[in-house]
Phi, psi and omega in degrees: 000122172280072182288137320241087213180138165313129172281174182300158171308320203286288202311334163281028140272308182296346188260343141307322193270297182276021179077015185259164191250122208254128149274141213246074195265143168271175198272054194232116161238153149048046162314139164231195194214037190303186193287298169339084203059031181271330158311312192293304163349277167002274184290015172260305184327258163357302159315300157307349148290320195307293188303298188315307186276357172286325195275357224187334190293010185259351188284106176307333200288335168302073206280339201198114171304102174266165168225019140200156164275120177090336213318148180284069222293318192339301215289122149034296188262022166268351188281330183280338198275302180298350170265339168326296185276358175297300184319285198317317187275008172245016191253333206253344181194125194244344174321319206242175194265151205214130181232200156199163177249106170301137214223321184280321179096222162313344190242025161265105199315309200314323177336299168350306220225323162306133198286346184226172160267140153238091214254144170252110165274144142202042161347127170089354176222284201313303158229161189064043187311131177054014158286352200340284172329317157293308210268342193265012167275336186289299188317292250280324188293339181293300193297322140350289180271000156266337181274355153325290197293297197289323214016072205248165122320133186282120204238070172290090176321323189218093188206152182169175157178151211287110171241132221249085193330137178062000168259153201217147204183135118230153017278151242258124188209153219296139191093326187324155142277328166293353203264303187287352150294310192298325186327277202305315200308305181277009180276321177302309183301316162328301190307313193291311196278029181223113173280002189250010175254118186249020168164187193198122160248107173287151179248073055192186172281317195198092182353127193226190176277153146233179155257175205288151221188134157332308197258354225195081176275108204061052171052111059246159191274100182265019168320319166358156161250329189254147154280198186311319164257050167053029152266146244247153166242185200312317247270335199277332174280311194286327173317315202300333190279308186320267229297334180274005171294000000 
């Protein structure tokens, strides 16, 4: 998934060439829908759709159309605005399946019309911090009641938790390295024992910048499995055994 903005043409070469299968996002984080300037939103969006599938719909590795990340949907005018741009990318392309990666959940109305689910969680780091025995009966009951209602396939787009190279605990607490192993092994074993949960994008590959934040120690997102200059921490070595079972 390209969060959250297209990638260079070059890197959708390399992911032809090497096999990987990219969902494909416009430059729309955290849409809200407020009156204000919602037309003009609209119409930027709506470009950003045109251009992304005009630049990308020839890429065999492009498999899926995302058209915002996070949006705020509760509000009124989001279901007609995101269904607007759901139409469009499907006038431009009925091949490939249209998602959005979700912040709301069961109650993202768009879901309705959308070909897949795509939800961002983190039970156990945002909320139920360092709770993991809380937050993962909350996920499990979340992922329930949307495939009741959608009964669509699942993407969990976003899960994770920040962790600091070489600090180390046990038993395992929030920053660890041991903590972002238990995090993912058991948020994975949930995904399995659900057959309509049909991937998982850990967040993140590899530790980045942000600006600066209460919550963001040294202006960064350390969500990573890689720190910043690619070495790998426990968690990128416990994937590689999760994803080879």
């Amino acid at each position: 998934r390209t969060t959250h903005y297209p990638y260079s043409e070059q890197m959708m070469d390399l992911a032809d060439r090497l096999g990987f299968m990219v969902i494909d996002e416009i430059p729309a984080v955290g849409l809200f829908f407020a009156e204000v300037g919602l037309e003009r939103r609209l119409s930027v969006c709506r470009q950003y759709v045109q251009e992304l599938i005009a630049r990308d719909k020839n890429h065999p590795s492009a498999i899926m159309w995302s058209i915002a990340n996070e949006p705020h949907s509760r509000l009124p005018a989001a279901k007609p605005f995101l269904r607007n741009l759901y139409d469009l990318a499907k006038s431009l392309d009925s091949t490939r399946p249209i998602t959005l990666a979700s912040q709301v959940g069961v109650d993202e109305e768009s879901f309705e019309f959308l070909d897949l689910l795509c939800l961002n969680r983190y039970y156990g780091w945002y909320t139920q911090s360092g709770q993991l025995d809380e937050g993962l009966p909350l996920l499990a009951a979340e992922l329930d009641a949307m495939h009741e209602k959608f009964a669509k396939p699942l993407i969990m787009t976003e899960f994770g938790a920040d962790t600091i190279a070489g600090h180390h605990a046990q038993p395992p607490e929030m920053f660890s390295e041991e903590y972002q192993v238990e995090m993912l092994t058991r948020y994975f074993g949930l995904f399995r024992s659900r057959p309509f949960v049909v991937g998982e994008h850990v967040w993140n590959l590899c530790d980045f910048k942000t600006p600066q934040g209460v919550r963001r120690m040294g202006g960064m997102n350390l969500k990573g499995v890689f720190t910043r200059d690619r070495r790998p921490k426990l968690a990128a070595h416990r994937l590689r055994e999760l994803w080879n079972k």
